[in-house]
N, C-alpha and C positions, 0 to 999 in steps of 0.2 A: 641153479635153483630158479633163477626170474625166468630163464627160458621156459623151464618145466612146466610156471606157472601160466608164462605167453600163450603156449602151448594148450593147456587144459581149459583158457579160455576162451581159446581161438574153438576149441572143439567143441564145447557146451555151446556158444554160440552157432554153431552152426549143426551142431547135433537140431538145436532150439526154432533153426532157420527149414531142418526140413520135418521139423513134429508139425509147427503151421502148416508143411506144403501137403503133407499125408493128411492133415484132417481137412484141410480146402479139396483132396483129393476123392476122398472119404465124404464129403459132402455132394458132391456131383455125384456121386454113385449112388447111394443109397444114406438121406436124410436123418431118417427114423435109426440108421441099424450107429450113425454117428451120436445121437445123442443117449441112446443106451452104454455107449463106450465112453461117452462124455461124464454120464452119473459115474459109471468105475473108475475112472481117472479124473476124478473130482478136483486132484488140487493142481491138476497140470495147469497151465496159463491159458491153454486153449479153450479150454472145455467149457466156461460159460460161453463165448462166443459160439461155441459147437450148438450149444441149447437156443441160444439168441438164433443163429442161421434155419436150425429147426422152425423157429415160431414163424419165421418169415417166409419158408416154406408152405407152411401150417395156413398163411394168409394166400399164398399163390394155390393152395389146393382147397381153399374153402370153400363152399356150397353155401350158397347165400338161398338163404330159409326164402319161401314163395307162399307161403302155406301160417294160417295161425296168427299172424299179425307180427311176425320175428320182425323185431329194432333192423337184422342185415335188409331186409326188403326194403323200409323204408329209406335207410341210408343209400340205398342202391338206386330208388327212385330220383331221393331228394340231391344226388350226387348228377345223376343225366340230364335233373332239371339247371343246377348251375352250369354245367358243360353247355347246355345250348339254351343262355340266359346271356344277356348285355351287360349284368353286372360288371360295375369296377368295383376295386379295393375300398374307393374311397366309400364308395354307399354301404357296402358290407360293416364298415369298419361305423357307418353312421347308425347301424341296427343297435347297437353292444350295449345293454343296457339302458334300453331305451322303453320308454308305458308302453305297452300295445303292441312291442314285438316280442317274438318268441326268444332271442338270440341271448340269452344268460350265460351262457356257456364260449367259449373260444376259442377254444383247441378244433375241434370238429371243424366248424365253419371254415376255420383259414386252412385245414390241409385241404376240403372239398373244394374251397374258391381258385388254391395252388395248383392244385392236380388237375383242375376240369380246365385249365387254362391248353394243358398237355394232349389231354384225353378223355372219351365220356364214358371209358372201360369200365364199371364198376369193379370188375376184377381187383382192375390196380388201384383201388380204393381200399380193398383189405388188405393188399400188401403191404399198403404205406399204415393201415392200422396195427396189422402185428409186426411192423416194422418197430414202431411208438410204443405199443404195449410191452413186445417179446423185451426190448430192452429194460424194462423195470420188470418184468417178472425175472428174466433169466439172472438181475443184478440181488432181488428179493432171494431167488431161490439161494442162489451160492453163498450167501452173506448167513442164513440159514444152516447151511451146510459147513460154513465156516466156525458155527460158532458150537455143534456138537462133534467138530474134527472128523468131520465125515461115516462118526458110530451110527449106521444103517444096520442095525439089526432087531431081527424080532418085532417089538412092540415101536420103538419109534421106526423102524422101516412101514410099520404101516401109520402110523401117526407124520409121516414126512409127506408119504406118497396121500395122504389128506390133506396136506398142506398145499401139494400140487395143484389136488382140484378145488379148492376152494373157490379158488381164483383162475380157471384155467385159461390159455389160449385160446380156446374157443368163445368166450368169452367177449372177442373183438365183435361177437351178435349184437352186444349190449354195450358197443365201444364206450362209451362218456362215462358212465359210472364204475366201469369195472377200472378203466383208464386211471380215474383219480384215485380209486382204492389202491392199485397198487402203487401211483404217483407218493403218497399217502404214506406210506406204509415203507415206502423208500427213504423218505425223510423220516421219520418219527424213530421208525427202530435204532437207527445211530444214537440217538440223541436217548432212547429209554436204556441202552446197553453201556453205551460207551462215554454218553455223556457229550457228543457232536453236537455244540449247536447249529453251527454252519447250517445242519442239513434239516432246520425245521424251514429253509428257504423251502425248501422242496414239498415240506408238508403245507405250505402256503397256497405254492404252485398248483395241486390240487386240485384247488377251486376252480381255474381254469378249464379245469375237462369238464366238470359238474358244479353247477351252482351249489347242489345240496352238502356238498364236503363243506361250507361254513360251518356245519353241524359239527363233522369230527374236526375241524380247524378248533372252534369255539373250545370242544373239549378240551382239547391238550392247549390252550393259553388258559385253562382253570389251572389244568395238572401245573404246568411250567410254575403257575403261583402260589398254587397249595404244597407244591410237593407230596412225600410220601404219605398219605392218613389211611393207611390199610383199612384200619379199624371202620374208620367213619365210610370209607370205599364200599368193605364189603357189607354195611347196613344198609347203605343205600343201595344196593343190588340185590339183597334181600328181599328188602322193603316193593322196590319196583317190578320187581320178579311175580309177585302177587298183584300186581293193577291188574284189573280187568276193562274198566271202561271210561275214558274220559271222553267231555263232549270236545268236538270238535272244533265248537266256539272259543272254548275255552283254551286251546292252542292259539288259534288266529290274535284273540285278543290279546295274546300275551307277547306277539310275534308283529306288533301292528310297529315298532320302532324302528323295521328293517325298512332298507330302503322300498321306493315303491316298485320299482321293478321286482328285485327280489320277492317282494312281500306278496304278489301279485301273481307269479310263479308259484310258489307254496301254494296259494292258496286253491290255486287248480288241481294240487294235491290231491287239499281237504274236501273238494266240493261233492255235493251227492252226487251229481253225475259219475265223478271217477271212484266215488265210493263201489257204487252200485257198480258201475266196469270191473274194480279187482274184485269184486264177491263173484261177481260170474264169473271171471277166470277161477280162481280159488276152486270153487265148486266141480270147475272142469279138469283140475289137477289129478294124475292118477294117483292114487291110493301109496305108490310108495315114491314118491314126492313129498307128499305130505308126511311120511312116518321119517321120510331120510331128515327132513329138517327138524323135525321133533327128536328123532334122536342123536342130531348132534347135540341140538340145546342140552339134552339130559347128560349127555360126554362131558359137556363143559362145568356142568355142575359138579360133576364128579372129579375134574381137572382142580377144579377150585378150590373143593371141599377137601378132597384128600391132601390136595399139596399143605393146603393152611394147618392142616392138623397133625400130618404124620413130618412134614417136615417143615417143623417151626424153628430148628436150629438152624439148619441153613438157609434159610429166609433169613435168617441176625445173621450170616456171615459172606450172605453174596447179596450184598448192596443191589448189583444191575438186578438181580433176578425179584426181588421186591417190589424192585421202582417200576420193571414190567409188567408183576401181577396188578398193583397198584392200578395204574393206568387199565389194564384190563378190567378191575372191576368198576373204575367209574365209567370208561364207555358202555359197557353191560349196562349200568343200570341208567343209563340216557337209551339207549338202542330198546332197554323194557317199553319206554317212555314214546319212545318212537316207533315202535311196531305197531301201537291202538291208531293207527294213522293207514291210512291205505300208501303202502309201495315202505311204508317208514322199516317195515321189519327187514327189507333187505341192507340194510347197518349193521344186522349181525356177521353178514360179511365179512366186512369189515373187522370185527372185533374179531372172527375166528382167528384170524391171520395172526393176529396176538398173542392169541390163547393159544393155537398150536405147539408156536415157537418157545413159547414158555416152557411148557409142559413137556418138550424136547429138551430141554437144556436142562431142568431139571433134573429127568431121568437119568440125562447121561453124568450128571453130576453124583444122584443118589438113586442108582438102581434099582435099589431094592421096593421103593415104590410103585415101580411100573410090577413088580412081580408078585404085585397084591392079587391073591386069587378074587379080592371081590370086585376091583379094577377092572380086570380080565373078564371076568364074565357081563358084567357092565359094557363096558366100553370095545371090545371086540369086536361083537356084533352088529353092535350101531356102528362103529366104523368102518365096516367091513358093507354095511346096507346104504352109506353115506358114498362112499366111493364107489359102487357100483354104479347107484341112482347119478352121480354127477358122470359114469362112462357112459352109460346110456346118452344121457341130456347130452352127449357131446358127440355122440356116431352122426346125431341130424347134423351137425355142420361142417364133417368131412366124409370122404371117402375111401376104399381102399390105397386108391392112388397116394392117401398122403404117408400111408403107412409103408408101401413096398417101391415107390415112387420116387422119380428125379427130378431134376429141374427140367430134365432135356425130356423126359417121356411124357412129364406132367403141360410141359408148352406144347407138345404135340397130339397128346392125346386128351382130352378134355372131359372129366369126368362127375357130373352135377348130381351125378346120385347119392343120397345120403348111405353110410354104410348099413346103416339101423335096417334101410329098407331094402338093401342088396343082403342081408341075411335072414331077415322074411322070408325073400323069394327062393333064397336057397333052404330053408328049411319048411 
């Protein structure tokens, strides 16, 4: 009998020793056709690092935007300028929160100042971004995927695959703030699920890619002290849902106890020059940009509203899933608060990542909500306009190459054409 057992676990081990070698195999080949295989064999061991190898792929085939003012240009710039700059460590590290410099932030700076030591490739600048990033999304993703037992069908298959893009890979455009979102979002969910506090280190951590995550930092040490107040949650997200206009002042002055550096940052935010910059961008948005974001918000409304009212029983019988809507509605109604701000409404971001996963774990809990015909007709379409509008925004920053492409044809063959515009040309 011990042999039998010697035996079957000599064999799983090594059954286990060549599943890693087939998808390391499987990876050299073809990237993209691995993490397709990686969603259907969701709970093998492999399969988030299968998605992680993808992201970093994803960084080795990226097309750094030239065009429009893209965050990748200037990182790419401001990356060749440290590569062939005197800097040491010790002056970099003299900038960090300092009056008069720009440096609030820390992540960014020390992979540029690490890397440009190596090389002044901006290439390998987004590798080592979706190297950082792919590992908090692809850890986000499956932890997600862990907690509706991987039920992908129908209505949360496409409510999953919106959770994808919320926050995508591509994304490493906009490295520092999408960075801490999912930094963010990697600590906080344990601890609103599970009850980890360990992991509000990580929602700490944050801060460090983006100065502005004090913001959702600040929130969740409210939550951590209020605990659950649904009630008072969802009034104030009501309540905030209707602002239309606060002055500007009126921010600053209420924000004057932050440090000066911090406070000083912000307030180039709020300034009319940057005002006057996102209204012209804004105004040069096309037309379903603008309607994708407006109707996720109306999605979320409907996330909120229907779960609170059709299912108030179990809301009283699954603790975690309360304590998540909870939290969702008071960053909602901070992010109300922060959108009348120029750059402030991209914190709903943020919150979607919340909201999504809720509204998943519910369903797979109590089905029968998602199979409200007036859910369906609602929220379909907007989600169906939401995920297109974020494929599109995502063809400008690869290529074919990342889609049917290897590591070995992608280093050989070099391909900067955005897809968006290689299907122009063919159509």
């Amino acid at each position: 009998m011990m042999e039998q057992e010697s035996w079957n676990k000599a064999y799983l081990a090594k059954f286990s020793q060549n599943e890693r070698l087939y998808y390391l195999i499987g990876y050299l080949i073809w990237p993209f056709g691995l993490t397709l295989e990686a969603f259907r064999q969701w709970e093998k061991p492999w399969s988030k690092n299968a998605f992680w190898l993808f992201c970093i792929f994803f960084g080795f085939t990226f097309v750094i935007a030239e065009e429009g003012g893209a965050d990748s240009d200037r990182y790419a710039r401001d990356f060749i300028e440290y590569a062939h700059s005197g800097m040491k460590l010790k002056d970099l590290w003299g900038l960090f929160y300092v009056v008069g410099s720009d440096q609030t932030d820390i992540v960014v700076p020390l992979v540029m100042f690490f890397l440009s030591r190596i090389t002044d490739n901006p290439a390998a600048l987004f590798v080592i971004f979706a190297l950082i990033s792919g590992y908090f999304y692809s850890r986000n993703t499956w932890y997600v995927l862990e907690r509706v037992n991987g039920k992908l069908r129908g209505f949360i298959l496409l409510l999953f695959i919106t959770f994808l893009l919320i926050n995508p890979i591509w994304n490493i455009n906009g490295f520092r703030f999408h960075l801490a979102s999912q930094i963010f979002l990697f600590g906080t969910l344990p601890y609103l699920l599970e009850g980890k506090k360990k992991y509000l280190i990580w929602s700490g951590v944050s801060v460090l890619a983006h100065f502005t995550f004090l913001l959702p930092v600040a929130i969740l040490g409210m939550f951590v002290l209020l605990k659950n107040r649904t009630s008072i949650y969802l009034i104030f997200f009501i309540v905030t849902a209707f602002f239309r206009e606060i002055e500007m002042e009126w921010f600053q002055s209420n924000l004057a106890f932050l440090p000066k550096v911090i406070f000083a940052e912000i307030s180039n935010y709020m300034s009319e020059g940057y005002a006057e910059f996102r209204a012209d961008i804004d105004e040069e948005l096309p037309w379903f940009i603008t309607y994708s974001a407006m109707g996720m918000r109306w999605t979320i409304y409907v996330i909120i509203f229907s779960t609170m009212y059709f299912g108030r029983d179990l809301l009283k019988e699954r603790s975690e899933l309360k304590t998540l809507l909870s939290f969702s509605l008071l960053f909602y109604g901070f992010v109300n608060i922060a959108s009348l701000i120029p750059s402030g409404d991209r914190f709903a971001t943020v919150a979607n990542t919340f909201v999504i996963p809720y509204f998943m774990i519910f369903l797979v809990t109590l089905p029968r909500i998602g199979e409200s015909l007036l859910i369906r007709i609602i929220s379909f379409p907007l989600l169906m306009l939401f995920c297109a509008v974020q494929l599109r925004i995502g063809m400008v920053f690869f290529g074919i190459m990342t889609l049917i492409g290897n590591p070995f044809t992608a280093a050989f063959y070099s391909d900067p054409v955005p897809l968006i515009t290689q299907l122009k040309n063919l159509f």
